[in-house]
MIDREN-67558 format. One line per 8 residues: number of its first residue (from 1); their letters; for each residue x, y, z of C-alpha. Coordinates in Angstrom, 1 decimal, always signed. Example, Ala and Ser with C-alpha at 12.3 -4.5 7.8 and 13.67 -1.06 7.14 Angstrom:
<nodes>
1> AS> +12.3/-4.5/+7.8; +13.7/-1.1/+7.1
</nodes>
This chain:
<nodes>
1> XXXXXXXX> +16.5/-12.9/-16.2; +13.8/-10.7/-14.7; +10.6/-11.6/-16.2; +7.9/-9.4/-17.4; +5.3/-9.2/-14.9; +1.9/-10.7/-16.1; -1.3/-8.6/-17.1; -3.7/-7.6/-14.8
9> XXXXXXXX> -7.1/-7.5/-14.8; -9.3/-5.8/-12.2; -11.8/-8.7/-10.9; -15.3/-8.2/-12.1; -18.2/-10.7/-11.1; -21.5/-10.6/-12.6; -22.8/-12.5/-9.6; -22.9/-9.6/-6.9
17> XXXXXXXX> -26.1/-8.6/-5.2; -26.1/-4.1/-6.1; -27.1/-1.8/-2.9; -27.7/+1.7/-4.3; -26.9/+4.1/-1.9; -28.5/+7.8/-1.9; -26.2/+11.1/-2.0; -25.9/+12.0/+1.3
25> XXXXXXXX> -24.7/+11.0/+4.9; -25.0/+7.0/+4.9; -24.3/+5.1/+8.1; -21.5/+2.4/+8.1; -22.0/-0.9/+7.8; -20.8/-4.7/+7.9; -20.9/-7.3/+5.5; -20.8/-11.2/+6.6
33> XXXXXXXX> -18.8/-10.1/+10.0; -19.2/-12.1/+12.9; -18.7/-9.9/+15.2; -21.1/-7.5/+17.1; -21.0/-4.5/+16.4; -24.0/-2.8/+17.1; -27.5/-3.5/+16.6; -28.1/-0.2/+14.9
41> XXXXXXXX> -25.2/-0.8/+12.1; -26.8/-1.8/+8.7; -25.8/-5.6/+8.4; -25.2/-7.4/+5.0; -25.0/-11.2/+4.4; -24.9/-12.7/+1.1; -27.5/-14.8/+0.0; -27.0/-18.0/-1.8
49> XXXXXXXX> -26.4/-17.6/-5.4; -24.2/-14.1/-4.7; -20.5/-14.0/-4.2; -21.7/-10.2/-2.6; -22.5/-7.2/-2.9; -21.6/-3.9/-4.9; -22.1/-0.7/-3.0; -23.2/+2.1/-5.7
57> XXXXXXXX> -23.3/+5.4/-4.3; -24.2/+8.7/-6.0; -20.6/+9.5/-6.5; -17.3/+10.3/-4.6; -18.4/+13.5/-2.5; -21.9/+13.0/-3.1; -22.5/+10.2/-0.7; -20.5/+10.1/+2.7
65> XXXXXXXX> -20.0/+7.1/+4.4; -19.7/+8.0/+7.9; -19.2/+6.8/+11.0; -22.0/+8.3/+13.0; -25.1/+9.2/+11.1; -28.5/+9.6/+12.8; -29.0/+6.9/+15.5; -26.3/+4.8/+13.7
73> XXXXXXXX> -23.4/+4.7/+16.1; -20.3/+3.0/+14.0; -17.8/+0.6/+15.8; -14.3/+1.5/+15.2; -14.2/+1.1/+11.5; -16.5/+2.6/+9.5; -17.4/-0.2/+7.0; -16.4/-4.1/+7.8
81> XXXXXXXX> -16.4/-7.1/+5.6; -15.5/-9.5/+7.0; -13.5/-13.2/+6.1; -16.3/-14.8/+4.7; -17.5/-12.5/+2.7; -16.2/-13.5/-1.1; -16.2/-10.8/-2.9; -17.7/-7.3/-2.8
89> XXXXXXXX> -17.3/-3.6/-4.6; -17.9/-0.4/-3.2; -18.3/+2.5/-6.2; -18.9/+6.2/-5.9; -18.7/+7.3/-2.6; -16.5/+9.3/-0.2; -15.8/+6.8/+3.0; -14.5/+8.5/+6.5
97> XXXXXXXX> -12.4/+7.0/+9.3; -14.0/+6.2/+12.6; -11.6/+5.7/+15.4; -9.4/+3.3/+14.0; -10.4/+2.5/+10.8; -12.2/+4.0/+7.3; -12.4/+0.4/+6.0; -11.3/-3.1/+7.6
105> XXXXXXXX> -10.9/-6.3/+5.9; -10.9/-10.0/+6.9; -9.5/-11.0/+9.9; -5.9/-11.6/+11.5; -4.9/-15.7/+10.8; -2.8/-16.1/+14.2; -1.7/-19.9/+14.8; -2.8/-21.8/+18.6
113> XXXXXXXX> -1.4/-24.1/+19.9; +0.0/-25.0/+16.1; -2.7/-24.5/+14.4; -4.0/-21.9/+12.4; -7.4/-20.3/+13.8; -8.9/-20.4/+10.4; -9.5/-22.4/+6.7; -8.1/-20.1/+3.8
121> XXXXXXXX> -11.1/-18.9/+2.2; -10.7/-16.4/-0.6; -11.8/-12.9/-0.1; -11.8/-9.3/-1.8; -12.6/-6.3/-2.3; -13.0/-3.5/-5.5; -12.7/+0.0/-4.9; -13.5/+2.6/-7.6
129> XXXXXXXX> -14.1/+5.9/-7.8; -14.0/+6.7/-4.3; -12.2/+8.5/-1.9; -10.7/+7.3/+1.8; -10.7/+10.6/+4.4; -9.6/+11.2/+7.8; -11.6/+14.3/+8.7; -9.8/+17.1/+10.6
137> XXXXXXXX> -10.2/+16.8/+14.6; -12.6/+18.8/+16.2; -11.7/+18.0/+19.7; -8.4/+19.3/+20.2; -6.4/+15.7/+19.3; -4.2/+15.9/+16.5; -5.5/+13.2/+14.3; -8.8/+12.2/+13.9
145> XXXXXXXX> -8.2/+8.1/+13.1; -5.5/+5.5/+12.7; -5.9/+3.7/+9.2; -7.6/+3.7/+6.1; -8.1/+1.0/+4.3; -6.8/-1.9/+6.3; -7.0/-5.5/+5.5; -6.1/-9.3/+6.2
153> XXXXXXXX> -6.2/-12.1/+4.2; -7.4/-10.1/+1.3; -6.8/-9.3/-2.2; -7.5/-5.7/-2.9; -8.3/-3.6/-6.1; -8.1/-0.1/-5.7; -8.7/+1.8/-9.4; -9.6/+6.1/-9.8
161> XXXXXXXX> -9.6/+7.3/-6.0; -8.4/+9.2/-3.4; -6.8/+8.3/+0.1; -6.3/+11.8/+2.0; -5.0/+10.7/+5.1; -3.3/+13.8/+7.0; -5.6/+13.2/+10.0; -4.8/+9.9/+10.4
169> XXXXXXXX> -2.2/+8.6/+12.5; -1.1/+5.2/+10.4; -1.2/+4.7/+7.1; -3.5/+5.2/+3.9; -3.7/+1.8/+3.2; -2.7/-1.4/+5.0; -2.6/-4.5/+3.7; -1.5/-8.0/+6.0
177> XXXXXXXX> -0.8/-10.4/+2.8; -3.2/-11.0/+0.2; -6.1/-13.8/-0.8; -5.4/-15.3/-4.0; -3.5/-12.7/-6.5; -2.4/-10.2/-4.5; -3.0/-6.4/-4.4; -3.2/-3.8/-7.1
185> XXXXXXXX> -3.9/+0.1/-6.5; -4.1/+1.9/-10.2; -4.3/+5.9/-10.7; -4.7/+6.0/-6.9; -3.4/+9.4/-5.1; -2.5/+9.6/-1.6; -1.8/+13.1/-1.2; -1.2/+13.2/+2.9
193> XXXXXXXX> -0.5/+10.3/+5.3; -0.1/+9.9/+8.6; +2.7/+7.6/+8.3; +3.4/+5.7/+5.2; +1.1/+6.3/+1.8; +0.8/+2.3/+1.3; +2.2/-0.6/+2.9; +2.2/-4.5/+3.0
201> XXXXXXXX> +3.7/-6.9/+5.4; +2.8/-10.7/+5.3; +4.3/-11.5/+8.8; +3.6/-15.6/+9.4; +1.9/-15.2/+13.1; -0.8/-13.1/+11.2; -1.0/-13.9/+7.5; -1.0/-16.7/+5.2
209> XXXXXXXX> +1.5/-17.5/+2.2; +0.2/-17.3/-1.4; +2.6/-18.1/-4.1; +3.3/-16.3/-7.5; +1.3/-13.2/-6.1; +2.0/-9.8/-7.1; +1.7/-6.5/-5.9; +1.1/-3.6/-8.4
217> XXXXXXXX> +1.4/+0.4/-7.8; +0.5/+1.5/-11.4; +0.1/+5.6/-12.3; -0.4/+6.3/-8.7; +0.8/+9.3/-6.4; +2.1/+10.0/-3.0; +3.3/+12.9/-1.4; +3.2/+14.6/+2.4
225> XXXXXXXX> +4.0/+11.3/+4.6; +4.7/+11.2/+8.0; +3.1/+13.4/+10.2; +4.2/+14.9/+13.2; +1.4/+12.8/+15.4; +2.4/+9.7/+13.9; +4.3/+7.0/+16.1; +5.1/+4.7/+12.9
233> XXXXXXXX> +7.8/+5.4/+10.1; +7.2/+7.5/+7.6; +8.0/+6.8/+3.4; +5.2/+7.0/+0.5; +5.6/+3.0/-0.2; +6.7/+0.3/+1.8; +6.8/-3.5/+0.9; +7.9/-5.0/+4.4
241> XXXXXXXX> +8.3/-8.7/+3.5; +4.9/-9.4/+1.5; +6.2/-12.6/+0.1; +4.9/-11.3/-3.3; +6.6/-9.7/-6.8; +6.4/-5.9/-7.0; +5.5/-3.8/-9.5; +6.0/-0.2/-9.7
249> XXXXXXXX> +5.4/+1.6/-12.5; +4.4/+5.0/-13.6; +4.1/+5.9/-10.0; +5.2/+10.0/-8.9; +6.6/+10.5/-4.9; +7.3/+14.2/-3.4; +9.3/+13.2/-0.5; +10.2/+16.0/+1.9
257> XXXXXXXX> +13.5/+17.1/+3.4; +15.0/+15.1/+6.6; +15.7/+11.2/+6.8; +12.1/+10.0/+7.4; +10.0/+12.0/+5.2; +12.7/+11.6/+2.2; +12.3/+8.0/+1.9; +10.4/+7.9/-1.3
265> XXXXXXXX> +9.9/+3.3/-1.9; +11.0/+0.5/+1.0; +11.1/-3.0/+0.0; +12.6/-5.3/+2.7; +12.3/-8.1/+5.0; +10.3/-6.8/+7.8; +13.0/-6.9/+10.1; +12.6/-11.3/+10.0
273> XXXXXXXX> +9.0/-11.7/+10.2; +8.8/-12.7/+6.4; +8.2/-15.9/+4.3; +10.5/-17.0/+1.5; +8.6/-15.6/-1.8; +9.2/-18.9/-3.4; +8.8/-21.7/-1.2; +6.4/-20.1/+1.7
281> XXXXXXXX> +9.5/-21.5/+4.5; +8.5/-19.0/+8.0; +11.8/-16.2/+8.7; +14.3/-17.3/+6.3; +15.0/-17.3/+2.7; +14.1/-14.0/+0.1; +11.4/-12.0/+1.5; +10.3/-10.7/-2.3
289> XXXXXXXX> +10.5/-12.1/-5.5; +11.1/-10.0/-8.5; +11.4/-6.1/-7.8; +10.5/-4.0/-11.2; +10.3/+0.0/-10.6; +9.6/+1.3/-14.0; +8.7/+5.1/-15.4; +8.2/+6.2/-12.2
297> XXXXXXXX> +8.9/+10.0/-10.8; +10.9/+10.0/-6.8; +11.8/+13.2/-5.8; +13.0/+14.3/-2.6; +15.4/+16.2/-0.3; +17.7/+17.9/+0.2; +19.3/+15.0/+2.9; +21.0/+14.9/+5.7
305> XXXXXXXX> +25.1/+15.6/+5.5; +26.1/+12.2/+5.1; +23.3/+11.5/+2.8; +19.5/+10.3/+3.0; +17.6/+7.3/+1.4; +15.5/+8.3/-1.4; +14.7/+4.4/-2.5; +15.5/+1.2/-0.4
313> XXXXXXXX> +16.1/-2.3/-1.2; +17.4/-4.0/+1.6; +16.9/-6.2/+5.1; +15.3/-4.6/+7.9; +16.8/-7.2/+10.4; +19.4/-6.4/+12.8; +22.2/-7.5/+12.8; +21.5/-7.7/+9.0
321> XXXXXXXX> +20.3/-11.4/+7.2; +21.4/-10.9/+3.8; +19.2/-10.3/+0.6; +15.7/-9.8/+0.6; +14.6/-10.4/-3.0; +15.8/-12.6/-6.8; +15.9/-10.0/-8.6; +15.5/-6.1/-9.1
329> XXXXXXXX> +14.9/-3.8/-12.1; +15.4/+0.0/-12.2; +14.0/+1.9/-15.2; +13.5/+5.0/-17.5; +13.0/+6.3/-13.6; +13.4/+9.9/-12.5; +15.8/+10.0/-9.4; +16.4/+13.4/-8.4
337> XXXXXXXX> +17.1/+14.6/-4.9; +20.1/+17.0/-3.4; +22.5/+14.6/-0.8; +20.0/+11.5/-1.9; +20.9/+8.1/-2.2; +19.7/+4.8/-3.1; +20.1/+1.8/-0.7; +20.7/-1.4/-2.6
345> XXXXXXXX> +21.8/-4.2/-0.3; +19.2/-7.0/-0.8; +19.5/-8.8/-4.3; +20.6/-12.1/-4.5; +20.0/-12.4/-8.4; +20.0/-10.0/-11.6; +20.6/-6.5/-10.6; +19.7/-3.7/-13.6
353> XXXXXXXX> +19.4/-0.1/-13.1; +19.3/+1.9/-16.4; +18.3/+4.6/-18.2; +17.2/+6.7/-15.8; +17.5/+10.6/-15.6; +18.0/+10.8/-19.1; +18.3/+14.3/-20.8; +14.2/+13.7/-21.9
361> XXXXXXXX> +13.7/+12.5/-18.4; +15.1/+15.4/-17.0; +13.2/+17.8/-19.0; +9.6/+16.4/-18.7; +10.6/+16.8/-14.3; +11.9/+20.2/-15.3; +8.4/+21.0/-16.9; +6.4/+19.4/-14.4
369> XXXXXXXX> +8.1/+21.5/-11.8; +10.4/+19.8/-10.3; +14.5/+20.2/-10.3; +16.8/+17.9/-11.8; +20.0/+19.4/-10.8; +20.7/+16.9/-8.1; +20.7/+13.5/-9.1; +20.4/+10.6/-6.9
377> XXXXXXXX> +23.5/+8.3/-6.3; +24.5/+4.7/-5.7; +27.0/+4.2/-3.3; +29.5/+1.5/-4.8; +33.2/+0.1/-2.9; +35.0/+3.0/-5.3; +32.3/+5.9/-5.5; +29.1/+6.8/-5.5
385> XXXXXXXX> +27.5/+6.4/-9.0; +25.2/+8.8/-10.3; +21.9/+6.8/-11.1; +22.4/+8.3/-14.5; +25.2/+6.0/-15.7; +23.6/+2.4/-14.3; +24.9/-0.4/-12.7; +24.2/-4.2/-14.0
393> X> +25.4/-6.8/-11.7
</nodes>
C-alpha cells in the first residue's frame, strides 16, 4: 500500500542571529566556511547561543546579492555556508551567480582510505521570497555561470521564489543528498535552465545516507530546460537515486519538442551510484522509496516518430539493474503531449496510475492554454494505453 506522505513543516528557529541587509548591490558572503576566500568577502560565524543567521534583505529585486560589488571581489559562488554552519535563512533578496555558483552548500563527504572525511553534522538552509539569477553574458560566452543553488549534505527549504537560470550552464538547483529530512521547494518557479530545473543525486563516494527522508516539489513550475550551451541533460525534474520518497504534487512542466527538452519528471538510479532507500546498502537494492505524482500539469511535445519520454520511472544503468523504487502512484495528473509516452520500468511494488486526463482535467488545460488532444501513453506487451484509462499492477 503506498502510504500517504507525512506533513511538512518549513523549519523555523527562534534561535538565529538577523543581519538586515540594505536595498541595493550587497557583496557576497560566507558563513562558518573554512575555506579562504578572500579577505574582502564579508565573513559570518555563529556565536554561541545561535544555530545562525537570517539574512533579511529589502526584498526580492530590491537588494542584489552579487558577486562583485565595490572592492568585494566574490570567489566562485556568490554566497557560501558552509558544513558547520547549523542552520541559516536568507529572506528577500535577488541572489546572482558568480562563476560557478549563486549559492553553495556544505561540503562534498568523499571516503579515504575507508573512511569518511567528515562527522555527520546537520545543516540547512531556508530560502523565501527570493529569487536565484544567472545574469545575461556580457563578454561574448554563452552563459554567464554553472549552478544555482547547489548543496551537500544539506536539507533545503525553498518556499515563494524564483530560479531564472537561462544563463547558466547546469542546473537551477542542485542538491547531493540531504541532512536530516530531506529537501522541499514549495510555489517555487524555474522558468529557464540551463540544464535540468531541479535535481538530486545521493551518489555514496559524495553523500551520506539518511533514512525515511523525503523530497517534496509542491505547486512549483518549470519550463524552458536545456539550453543549447549546456553539456548536461536536459528535463524540468530529475531524482537520480536520492535514496529518499518523492513527492510531487501540484507541480506544472512545459516541456519542449525533441527527446531531451520533452522529458518533463526522471526518477531513477543514477546509472548505479545509488543507496538502497531502505537499508542505506552502497549500488544495489531500490534507489527510491515511495514515488507519488499527484495534481500535477506535464505537457510536452510533439516527440520524435517512435515516441518521446514525457515522464520516467526507471534505471539509468546499462545494461539495465532492475527497479529503482517500492512503489509508485500516478494521480488526477494532466498528461498531454503529441507521440509522448511514459517510461515505467522501475517498480518492484504497488503500481497505480489513475484518474488522470479526465474530462474536468482536460478542460481546466484547455482553459489554461494548453491542448489536450494528444494524450500521453503507456506502452504495455499488447498496446500502448492511453494514461486516461490507468493501469494498477
Amino acid at each position: 500500500m503506498i502510504p500517504e506522505p507525512p506533513p511538512f513543516k518549513l523549519r523555523g528557529s527562534d534561535r538565529l542571529l538577523e543581519v538586515r541587509l540594505p536595498a541595493g548591490d550587497v557583496g557576497g558572503f560566507d558563513v562558518a566556511s573554512r575555506w579562504n576566500l578572500g579577505s574582502n568577502r564579508r565573513k559570518y560565524q555563529p556565536p554561541e547561543g545561535y544555530d545562525g543567521y537570517r539574512f533579511i534583505g529589502a526584498g526580492r529585486g530590491k537588494t542584489h546579492i552579487r558577486p562583485n560589488v565595490g572592492n568585494v571581489t566574490s570567489s566562485n559562488s556568490t554566497v557560501v555556508i558552509g558544513r558547520m554552519a547549523g542552520h541559516n535563512a536568507i529572506e528577500g533578496v535577488t541572489i546572482h551567480g558568480a562563476s560557478q555558483h549563486a549559492i553553495r552548500v556544505g561540503e562534498e563527504n568523499r571516503v579515504v582510505n575507508g573512511v569518511r572525511q567528515f562527522p555527520h553534522v546537520p545543516l540547512s538552509l531556508t530560502l523565501r521570497d527570493f529569487e536565484i539569477v544567472a545574469d545575461e553574458p556580457t563578454d561574448g560566452k554563452p552563459h554567464s555561470s554553472v549552478r544555482g543553488l547547489f548543496t551537500y549534505n544539506a536539507d533545503v527549504e525553498l518556499e515563494d521564489g524564483t530560479i531564472d537560470w537561462r544563463y547558466g550552464s547546469e542546473h537551477g538547483g542542485y542538491h547531493h543528498g540531504v541532512s536530516e529530512h530531506g529537501i522541499t521547494w514549495l510555489l517555487v518557479k524555474v522558468p529557464h535552465s540551463g540544464a535540468e530545473g531541479f535535481k538530486c543525486a545521493t551518489r555514496p563516494e559524495e553523500a551520506l545516507w539518511v533514512p525515511d527522508a523525503w523530497i517534496r516539489l509542491i505547486e512549483c513550475e518549470f519550463a524552458d530546460w536545456y539550453q543549447s550551451w549546456s553539456w548536461q541533460g536536459g528535463c524540468g525534474a530529475n531524482m537520480q537515486g536520492t535514496a529518499t520518497s518523492v513527492l510531487v504534487r501540484g507541480c506544472t512542466f512545459k516541456g519542449s519538442p525533441g527527446h531531451t527538452r520533452g522529458k518533463c519528471l526522471m526518477v531513477g538510479d543514477g546509472g548505479g551510484r545509488f543507496y538502497d532507500a531502505s537499508r542505506g546498502w552502497e549500488n544495489v537494492g531500490l534507489a527510491e522509496k515511495w514515488v507519488i505524482i499527484q495534481r500535477n500539469g506535464f505537457f510536452s511535445g510533439p516527440g520524435g516518430e517512435n515516441l518521446s519520454v514525457i515522464l520516467r520511472v526507471g534505471s539509468e544503468s546499462h545494461p539495465y539493474t532492475g527497479p529503482v523504487c517500492r512503489g509508485l502512484l500516478i494521480e488526477d495528473n494532466a498528461v498531454y503531449g503529441e507521440r509522448m509516452l511514459l517510461q515505467l520500468s522501475g517498480v518492484v511494488g504497488p503500481l497505480v496510475i489513475r484518474d488522470n486526463n479526465s474530462v474536468s482535467i482536460a478542460t481546466i488545460a484547455s482553459d489554461r492554454g494548453f491542448d489536450p488532444s494528444h494524450e500521453a501513453v503507456i506502452p504495455t506487451a499488447n498496446r500502448l494505453v492511453p494514461i486516461s484509462e490507468g493501469l494498477v499492477r
